[in-house]
C-alpha positions in Angstrom: 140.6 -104.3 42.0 141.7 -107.7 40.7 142.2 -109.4 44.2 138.6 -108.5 44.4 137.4 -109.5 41.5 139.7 -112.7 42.3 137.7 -113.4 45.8 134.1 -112.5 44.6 134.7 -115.3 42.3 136.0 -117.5 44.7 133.1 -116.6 47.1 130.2 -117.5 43.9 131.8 -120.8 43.3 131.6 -121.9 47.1 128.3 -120.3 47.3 126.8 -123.3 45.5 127.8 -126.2 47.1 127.6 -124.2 50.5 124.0 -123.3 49.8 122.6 -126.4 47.6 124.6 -128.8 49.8 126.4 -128.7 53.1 123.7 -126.3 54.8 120.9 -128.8 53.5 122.7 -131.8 54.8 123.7 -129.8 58.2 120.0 -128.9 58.5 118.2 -132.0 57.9 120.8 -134.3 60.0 119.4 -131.9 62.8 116.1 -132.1 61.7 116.1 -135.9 61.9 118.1 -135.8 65.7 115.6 -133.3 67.2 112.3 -134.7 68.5 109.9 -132.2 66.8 108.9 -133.4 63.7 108.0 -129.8 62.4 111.1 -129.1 60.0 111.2 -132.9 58.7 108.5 -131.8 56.0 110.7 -128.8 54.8 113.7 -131.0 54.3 112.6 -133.8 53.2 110.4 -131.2 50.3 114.2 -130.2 49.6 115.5 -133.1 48.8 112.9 -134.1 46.5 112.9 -130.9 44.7 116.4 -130.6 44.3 116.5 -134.3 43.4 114.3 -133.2 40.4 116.0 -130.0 39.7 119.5 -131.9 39.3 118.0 -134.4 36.9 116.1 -131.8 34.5 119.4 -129.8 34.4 121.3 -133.1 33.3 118.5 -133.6 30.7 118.4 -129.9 29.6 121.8 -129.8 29.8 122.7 -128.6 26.2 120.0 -126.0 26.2 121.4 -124.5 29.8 124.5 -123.7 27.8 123.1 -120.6 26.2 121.2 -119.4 28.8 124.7 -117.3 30.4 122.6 -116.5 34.2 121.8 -120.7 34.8 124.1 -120.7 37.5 122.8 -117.6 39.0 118.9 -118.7 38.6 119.2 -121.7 39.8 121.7 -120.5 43.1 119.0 -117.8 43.9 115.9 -120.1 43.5 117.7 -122.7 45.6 118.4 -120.2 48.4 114.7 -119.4 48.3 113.9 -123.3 48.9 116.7 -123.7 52.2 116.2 -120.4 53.8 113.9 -120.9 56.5 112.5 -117.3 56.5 110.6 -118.5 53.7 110.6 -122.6 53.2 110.1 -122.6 49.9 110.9 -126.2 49.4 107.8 -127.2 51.8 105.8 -124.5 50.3 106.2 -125.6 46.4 106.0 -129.3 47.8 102.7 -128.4 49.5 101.4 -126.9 46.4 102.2 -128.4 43.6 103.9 -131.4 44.4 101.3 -133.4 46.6 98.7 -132.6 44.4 100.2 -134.3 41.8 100.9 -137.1 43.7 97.5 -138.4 44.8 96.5 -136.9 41.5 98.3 -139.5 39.8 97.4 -142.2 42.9 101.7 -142.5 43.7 101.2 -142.5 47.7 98.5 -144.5 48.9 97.0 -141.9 52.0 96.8 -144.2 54.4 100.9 -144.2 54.6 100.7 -140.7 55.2 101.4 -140.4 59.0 98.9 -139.0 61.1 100.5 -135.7 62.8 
């Protein structure tokens, strides 16, 4: 039972760099190389989110501490926003975060590329 115990702990600390990182990267590098421009959107949403993500954990840092499931929140809500069953990182961009945006006048709309 400890060899177990040994791997499933092995397996939740590659889980986050596999799913935060190296599937993101693999999946927007083909994203740019394709010639649709469909899945751009979702990674580029991503990036900006987990962008944001990584900075309020550095700031919130000492109060993450005590929260003991962090890790585990933040792995799960981070495979919701890669998956693309449910493209949760275009869906939260969409909105919340574009609102916001031309709310506060950030992005002139004229940049935005026509589609």
């Amino acid at each position: 039972m400890n060899r177990f115990w040994t791997f499933m702990t092995h397996v939740h600390s590659l889980a986050g760099p596999v799913v935060m990182l190296l599937y993101p990267l693999y999946a927007s590098v083909i994203a740019m190389e394709s010639t649709s421009k469909l899945d751009d959107e979702q990674w580029l949403a991503y990036w900006i989110l987990y962008s944001f993500l990584t900075l309020m954990e550095m700031l919130l840092q000492p109060i993450l501490e005590w929260v003991p499931i962090w890790y585990d929140m933040k792995l799960v809500f981070v495979a919701w926003l890669v998956l693309p069953q449910f493209k949760g990182a275009a869906f939260l961009y969409e909105r919340f975060v574009r609102d916001q945006i031309r709310k506060y006048g950030l992005v002139d709309r004229q940049h935005k590329v026509s589609q």
